[in-house]
GUVOTI-289790 format. One line per field, with one value per residue (C-alpha): residue number from 1; residue in one letter; x, y, z. Coordinates in steps of 0.25 Angstrom, whole numbers, always signed. Layout:
// GUVOTI-289790
pos = NUM/...
code = A/...
x = X/...
y = Y/...
z = Z/...
***
This chain:
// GUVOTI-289790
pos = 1/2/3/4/5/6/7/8/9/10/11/12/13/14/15/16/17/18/19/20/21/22/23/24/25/26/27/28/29/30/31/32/33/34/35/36/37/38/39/40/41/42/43/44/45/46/47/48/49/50/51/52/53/54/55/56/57/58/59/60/61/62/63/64/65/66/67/68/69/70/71/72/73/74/75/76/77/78/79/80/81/82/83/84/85/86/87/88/89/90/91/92/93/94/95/96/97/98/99/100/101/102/103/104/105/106/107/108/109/110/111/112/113/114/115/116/117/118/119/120/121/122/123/124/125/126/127/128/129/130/131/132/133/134/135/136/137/138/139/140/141/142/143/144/145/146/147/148/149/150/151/152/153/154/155/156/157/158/159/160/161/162/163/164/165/166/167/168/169/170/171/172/173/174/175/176/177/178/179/180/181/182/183/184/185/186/187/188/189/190/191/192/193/194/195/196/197/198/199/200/201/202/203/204/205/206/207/208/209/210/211/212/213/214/215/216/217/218/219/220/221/222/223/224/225/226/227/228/229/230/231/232/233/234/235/236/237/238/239/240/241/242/243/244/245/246/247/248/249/250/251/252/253/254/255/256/257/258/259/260/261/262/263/264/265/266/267/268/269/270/271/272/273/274/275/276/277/278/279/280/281/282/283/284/285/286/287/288/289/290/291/292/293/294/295/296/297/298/299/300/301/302/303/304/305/306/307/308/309/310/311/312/313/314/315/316/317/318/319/320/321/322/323/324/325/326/327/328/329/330/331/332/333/334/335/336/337/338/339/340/341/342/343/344/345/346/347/348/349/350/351/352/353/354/355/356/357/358/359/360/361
code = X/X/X/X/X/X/X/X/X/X/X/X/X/X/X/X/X/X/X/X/X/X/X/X/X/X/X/X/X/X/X/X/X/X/X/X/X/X/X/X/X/X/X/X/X/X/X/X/X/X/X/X/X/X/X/X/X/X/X/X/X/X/X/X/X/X/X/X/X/X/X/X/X/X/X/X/X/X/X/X/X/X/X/X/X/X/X/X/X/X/X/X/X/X/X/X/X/X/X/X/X/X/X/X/X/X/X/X/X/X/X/X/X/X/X/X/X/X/X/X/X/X/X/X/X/X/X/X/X/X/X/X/X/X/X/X/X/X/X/X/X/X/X/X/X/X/X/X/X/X/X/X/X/X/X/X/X/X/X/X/X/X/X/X/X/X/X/X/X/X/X/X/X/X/X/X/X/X/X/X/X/X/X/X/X/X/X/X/X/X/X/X/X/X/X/X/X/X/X/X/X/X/X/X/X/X/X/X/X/X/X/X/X/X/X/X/X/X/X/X/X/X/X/X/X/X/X/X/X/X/X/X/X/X/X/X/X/X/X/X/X/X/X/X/X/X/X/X/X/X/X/X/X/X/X/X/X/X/X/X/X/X/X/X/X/X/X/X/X/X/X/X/X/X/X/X/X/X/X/X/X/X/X/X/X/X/X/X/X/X/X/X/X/X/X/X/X/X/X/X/X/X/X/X/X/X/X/X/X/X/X/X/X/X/X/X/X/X/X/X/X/X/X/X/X/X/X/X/X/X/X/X/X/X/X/X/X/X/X/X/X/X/X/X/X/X/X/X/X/X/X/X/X/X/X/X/X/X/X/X/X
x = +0/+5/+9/-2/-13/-23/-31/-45/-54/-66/-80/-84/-76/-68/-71/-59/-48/-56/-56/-67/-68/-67/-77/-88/-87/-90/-100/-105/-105/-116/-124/-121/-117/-102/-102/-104/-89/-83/-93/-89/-73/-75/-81/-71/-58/-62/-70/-64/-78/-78/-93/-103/-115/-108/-105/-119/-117/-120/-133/-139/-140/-128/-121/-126/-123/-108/-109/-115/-107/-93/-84/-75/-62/-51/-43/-44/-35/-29/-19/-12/-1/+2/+17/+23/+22/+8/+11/+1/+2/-8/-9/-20/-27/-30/-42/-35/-28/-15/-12/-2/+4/-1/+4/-1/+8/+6/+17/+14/+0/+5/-3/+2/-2/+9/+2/+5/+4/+9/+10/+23/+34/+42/+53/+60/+65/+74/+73/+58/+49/+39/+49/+51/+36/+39/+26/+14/+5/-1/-10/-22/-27/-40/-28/-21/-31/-37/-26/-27/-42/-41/-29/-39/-51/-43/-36/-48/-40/-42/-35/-23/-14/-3/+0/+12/+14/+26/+20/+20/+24/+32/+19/+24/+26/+9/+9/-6/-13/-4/-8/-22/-23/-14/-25/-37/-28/-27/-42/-49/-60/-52/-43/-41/-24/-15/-7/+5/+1/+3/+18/+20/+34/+42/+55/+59/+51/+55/+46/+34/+40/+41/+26/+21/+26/+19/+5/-2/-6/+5/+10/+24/+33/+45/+57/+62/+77/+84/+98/+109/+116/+110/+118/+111/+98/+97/+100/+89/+79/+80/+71/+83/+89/+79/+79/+91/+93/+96/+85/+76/+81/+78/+63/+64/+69/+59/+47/+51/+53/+38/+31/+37/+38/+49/+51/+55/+66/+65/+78/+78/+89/+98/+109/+122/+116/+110/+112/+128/+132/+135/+122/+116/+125/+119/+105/+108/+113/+101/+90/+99/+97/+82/+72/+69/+68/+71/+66/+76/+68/+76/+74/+63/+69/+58/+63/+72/+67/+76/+91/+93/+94/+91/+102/+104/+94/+105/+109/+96/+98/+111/+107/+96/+104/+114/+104/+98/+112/+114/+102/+91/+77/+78/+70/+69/+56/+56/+52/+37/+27/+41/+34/+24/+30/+26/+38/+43/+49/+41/+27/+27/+17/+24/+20/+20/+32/+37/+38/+34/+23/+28/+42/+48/+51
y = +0/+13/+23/+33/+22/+19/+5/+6/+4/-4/+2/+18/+28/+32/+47/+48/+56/+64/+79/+88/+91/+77/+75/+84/+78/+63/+70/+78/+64/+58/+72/+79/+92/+95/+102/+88/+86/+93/+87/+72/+78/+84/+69/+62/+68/+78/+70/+56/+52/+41/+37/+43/+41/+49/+61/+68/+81/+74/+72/+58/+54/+58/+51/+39/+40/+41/+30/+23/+28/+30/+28/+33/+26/+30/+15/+8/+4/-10/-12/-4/-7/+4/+4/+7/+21/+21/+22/+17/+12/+10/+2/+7/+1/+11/+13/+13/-1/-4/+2/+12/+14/+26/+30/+36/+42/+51/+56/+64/+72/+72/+63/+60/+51/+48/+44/+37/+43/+32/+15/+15/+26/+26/+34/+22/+27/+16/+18/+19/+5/+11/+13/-1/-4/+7/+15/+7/+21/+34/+36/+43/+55/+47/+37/+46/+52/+39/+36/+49/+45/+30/+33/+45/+37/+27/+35/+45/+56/+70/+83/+87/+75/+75/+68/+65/+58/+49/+37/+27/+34/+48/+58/+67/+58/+57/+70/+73/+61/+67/+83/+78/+71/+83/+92/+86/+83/+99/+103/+108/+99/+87/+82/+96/+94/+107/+104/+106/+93/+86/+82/+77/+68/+67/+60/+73/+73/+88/+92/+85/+96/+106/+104/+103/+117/+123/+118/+128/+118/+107/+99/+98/+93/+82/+78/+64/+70/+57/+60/+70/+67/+64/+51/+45/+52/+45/+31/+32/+39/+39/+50/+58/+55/+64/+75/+75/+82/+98/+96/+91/+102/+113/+107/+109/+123/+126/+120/+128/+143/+141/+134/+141/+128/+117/+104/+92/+84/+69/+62/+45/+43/+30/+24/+27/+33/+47/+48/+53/+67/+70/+68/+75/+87/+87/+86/+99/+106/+102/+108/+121/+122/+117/+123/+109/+99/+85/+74/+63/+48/+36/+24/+16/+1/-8/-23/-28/-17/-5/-5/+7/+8/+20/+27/+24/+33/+41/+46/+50/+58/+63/+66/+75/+84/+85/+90/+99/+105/+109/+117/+108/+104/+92/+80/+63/+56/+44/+31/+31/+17/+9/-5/-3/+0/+14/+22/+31/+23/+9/+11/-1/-8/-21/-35/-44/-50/-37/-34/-22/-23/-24/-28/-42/-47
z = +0/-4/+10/+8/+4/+13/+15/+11/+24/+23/+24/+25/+23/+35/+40/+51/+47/+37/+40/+39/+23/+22/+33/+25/+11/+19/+27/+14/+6/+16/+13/+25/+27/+28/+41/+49/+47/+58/+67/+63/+63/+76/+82/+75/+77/+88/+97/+92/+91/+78/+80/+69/+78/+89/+81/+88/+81/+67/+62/+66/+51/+47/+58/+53/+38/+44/+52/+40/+29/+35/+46/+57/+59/+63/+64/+78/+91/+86/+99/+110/+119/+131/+134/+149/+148/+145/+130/+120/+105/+97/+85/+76/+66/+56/+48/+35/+39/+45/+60/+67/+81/+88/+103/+116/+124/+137/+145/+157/+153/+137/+128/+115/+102/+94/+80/+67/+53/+44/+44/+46/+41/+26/+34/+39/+52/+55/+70/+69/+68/+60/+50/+49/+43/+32/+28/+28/+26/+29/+39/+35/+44/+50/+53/+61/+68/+70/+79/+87/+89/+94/+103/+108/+111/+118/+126/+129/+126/+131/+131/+122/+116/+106/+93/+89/+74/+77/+77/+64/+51/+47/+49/+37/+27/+30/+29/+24/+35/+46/+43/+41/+53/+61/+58/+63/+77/+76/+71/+84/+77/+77/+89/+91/+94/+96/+84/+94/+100/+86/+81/+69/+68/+55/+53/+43/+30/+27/+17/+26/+38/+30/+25/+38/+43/+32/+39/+46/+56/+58/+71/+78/+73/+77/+67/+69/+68/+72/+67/+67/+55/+41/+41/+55/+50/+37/+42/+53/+46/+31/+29/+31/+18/+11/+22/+29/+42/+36/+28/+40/+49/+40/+40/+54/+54/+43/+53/+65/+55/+48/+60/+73/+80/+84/+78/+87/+83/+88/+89/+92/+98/+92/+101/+91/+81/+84/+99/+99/+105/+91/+89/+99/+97/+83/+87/+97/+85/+75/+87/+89/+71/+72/+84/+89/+100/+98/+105/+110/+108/+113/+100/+104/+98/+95/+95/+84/+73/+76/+78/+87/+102/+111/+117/+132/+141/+146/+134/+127/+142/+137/+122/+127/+140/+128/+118/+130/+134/+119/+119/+113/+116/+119/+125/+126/+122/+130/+125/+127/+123/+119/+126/+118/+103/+105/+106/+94/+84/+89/+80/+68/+73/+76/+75/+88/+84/+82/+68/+60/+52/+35/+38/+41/+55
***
């Protein structure tokens, strides 16, 4: 199947993820008037209400024909597992077919959703699992909200949350499903999100960066920078080749000028391979060029399939005082939900006997 195909799903045609011009020609094709799709946005997307007959505002008989004639799904729940820390992954079975990994995380009083925009990932990250399935497809935005709603209704979630797009897939290489779905996140209509609350995560497609600043309403965003040195940078993440890392950092610099805000590096640290002072010392010199802070994440090794270590605690302790003492912004994100596959880098969906779906054992 080509990446941007979707399956066809069997029986009516699926209203969640439309948005609301989409919403009016569907309501407009049952002979209604147009105006009724804010009111069944609103219900689906603001209240995370997904029944037809529920949508009490509507007109009884209309309700019906929309119960009758299409549907509202936004996949379902297949499986969870809740790691030590109170970390939950979801697998998600979409409604266009296949499934992804989503995460719920809380830390303190901060609530966060880490959520997947493609099958897989074409960027081939090789210390990142998902990487290792190669790109299955996009996700649709109905797909992506859809995982936003389930995780919602089972955690009966209230008050603000964030959404962070690092789990499954490289979120700009979906551009249009991501956008599309980043605005009804945003729409005071829809989940009604600060857009500061949203981060979009990209392992450095430059012209996708460079779009994105041009939006007049866009989320944060985080550059998975990885590397000092175009010759580390390309072997770990090839993406590189095409945009090596001057190239990258003027896309960073252009971001900050046209939007007024900061980027966040993330930086995986690798035992021997991108943690040496020289390294660092780099690093400091790349956030004194580009207004930035960079997040430190110890590799998360998942069984046989990556062949990296993280460096020693202490010294992820070390890499950031030195950072610190330089000048830089500079912090650790701990491992969080790594019992349970869910920490950055561990999404692919992994069999029981621990392989990854579309590659051999």
């Amino acid at each position: 199947m080509h990446p941007g195909t979707q399956r066809a799903a069997a029986g009516p045609p699926n209203l969640y993820g439309a948005d609301r011009e989409a919403l009016a020609e569907r309501i407009a094709s049952l002979g209604a008037p147009r105006f009724h799709a804010r009111q069944i946005y609103r219900w689906m997307y603001g209240r995370t209400v997904l029944e037809p007959e529920a949508w009490t505002d509507l007109p009884r008989p209309l309700r019906a024909r929309l119960g009758a004639s299409m549907r509202v799904d936004p996949g379902r729940i297949d499986a969870d597992a809740t790691a030590a820390d109170g970390t939950v992954k979801y697998r998600i079975a979409l409604a266009g077919g296949s499934a992804v990994e989503t995460v719920f995380m809380v830390q303190r009083s901060r609530v966060t959703l880490c959520v997947s925009s493609q099958v897989g990932c074409a960027l081939d990250c090789d210390f990142c699992l998902t990487g290792k399935m190669g790109l299955v497809r996009h996700l649709d935005p109905g797909e992506i909200l859809g995982q936003v709603a389930l995780v919602r209704r089972d955690r009966a979630l209230e008050g603000p949350w964030n959404i962070v797009f690092m789990g499954m897939g490289e979120p700009l290489h979906n551009y249009d499903g991501v956008l599309a779905a980043f605005r009804t996140l945003v729409d005071p209509d829809g989940f009604a999100l600060s857009r500061r609350r949203v981060t979009v995560s990209t392992s450095g497609l430059v012209p996708a960066i460079e779009r994105l600043a041009a939006e007049p309403v866009r989320p944060r965003l985080a550059v998975s920078l990885n590397a000092t040195t175009d010759e580390v940078r390309s072997r770990i993440m090839p993406v590189n080749r095409r945009w090596p890392i001057a190239r990258l950092l003027d896309a960073c610099r252009a971001w900050g000028r046209t939007t007024g805000e900061r980027c966040t590096f993330e930086y995986v640290l690798l035992d021997g391979v991108n943690d040496t002072d020289a390294d660092v010392d780099r690093l400091a010199g790349i956030l004194r060029a580009v207004p930035a802070k960079v997040n430190l994440i110890p590799f998360n090794a998942v069984l046989r399939w990556l062949a990296y270590r993280a460096p020693r605690r202490e010294r992820v302790v070390a890499i950031r005082d030195r950072l610190l003492a330089g000048g830089a912004r500079a912090s650790i994100r701990w491992s969080r939900g790594a019992e349970a596959r869910a920490a950055c880098g561990q999404l692919a969906l992994l069999e029981g006997d621990g392989s990854v779906p579309g590659r051999p054992s």
